[in-house]
N, C-alpha and C positions, 0 to 999 in steps of 0.2 A: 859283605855277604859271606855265612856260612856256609861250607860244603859241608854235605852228609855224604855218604856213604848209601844210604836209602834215598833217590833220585827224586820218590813222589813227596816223600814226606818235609825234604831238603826246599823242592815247588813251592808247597800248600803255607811250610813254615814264612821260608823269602818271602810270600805275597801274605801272608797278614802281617808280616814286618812292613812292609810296605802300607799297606791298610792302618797300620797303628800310626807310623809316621803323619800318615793324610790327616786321620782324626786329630791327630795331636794339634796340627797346622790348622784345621777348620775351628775345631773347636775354641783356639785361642783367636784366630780370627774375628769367628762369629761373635765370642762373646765380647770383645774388646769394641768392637764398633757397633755391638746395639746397647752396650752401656756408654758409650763416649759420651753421650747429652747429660748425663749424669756427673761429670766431671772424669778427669783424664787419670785421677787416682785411682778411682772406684773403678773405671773402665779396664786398668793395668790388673787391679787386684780380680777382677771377673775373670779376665783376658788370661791371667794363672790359673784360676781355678777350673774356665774351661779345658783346658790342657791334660788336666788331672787323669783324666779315664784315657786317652789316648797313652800317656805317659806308663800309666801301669801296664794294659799290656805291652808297651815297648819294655818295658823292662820284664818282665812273665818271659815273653819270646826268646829274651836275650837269653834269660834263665836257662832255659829250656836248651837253647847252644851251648850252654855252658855246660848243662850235665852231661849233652850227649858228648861233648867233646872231652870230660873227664872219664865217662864210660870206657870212649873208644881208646882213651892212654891208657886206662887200667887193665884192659885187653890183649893192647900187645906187652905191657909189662907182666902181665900173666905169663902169656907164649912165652919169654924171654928166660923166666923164673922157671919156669917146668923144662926149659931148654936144658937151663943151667943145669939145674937137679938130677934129669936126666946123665949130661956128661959127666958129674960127680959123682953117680952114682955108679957107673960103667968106668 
């Protein structure tokens, strides 16, 4: 689990990270056991493809943590940089 810094948004994100995980689990569920009578091949290769849309936005979300959390390094290494400059320059 992510921490943001924005408490609502840090919320809304966690819970459709949570939301993608579930689809990912239903979807490969669902599809796996109403292909199973068709052979256990067919049912595995369904059983992936159900997965597929759950899986993307898990990985979109993660995305999504991953920029804020290079934002938020490039921020304080801003502050750091203007710190320095600052006593260089004095």
């Amino acid at each position: 689990m992510m921490r943001l810094k924005e408490r609502t948004i840090g919320f809304i994100v966690n819970f459709l990270l949570g939301v993608a995980w579930a689809s990912v689990l239903i979807g490969a569920i669902t599809s796996f056991l109403s292909n199973l009578s068709n052979g256990f091949f067919v049912a595995l290769v369904f059983g992936l493809i159900g997965m597929v849309p759950g899986a993307v936005a898990v990985v979109l979300l993660e995305h999504f943590f991953t920029v804020k959390a290079h934002y938020y390094e490039a921020q304080k290494q801003t502050a750091l940089l203007r710190e320095i400059k600052e006593r260089l320059q004095s």
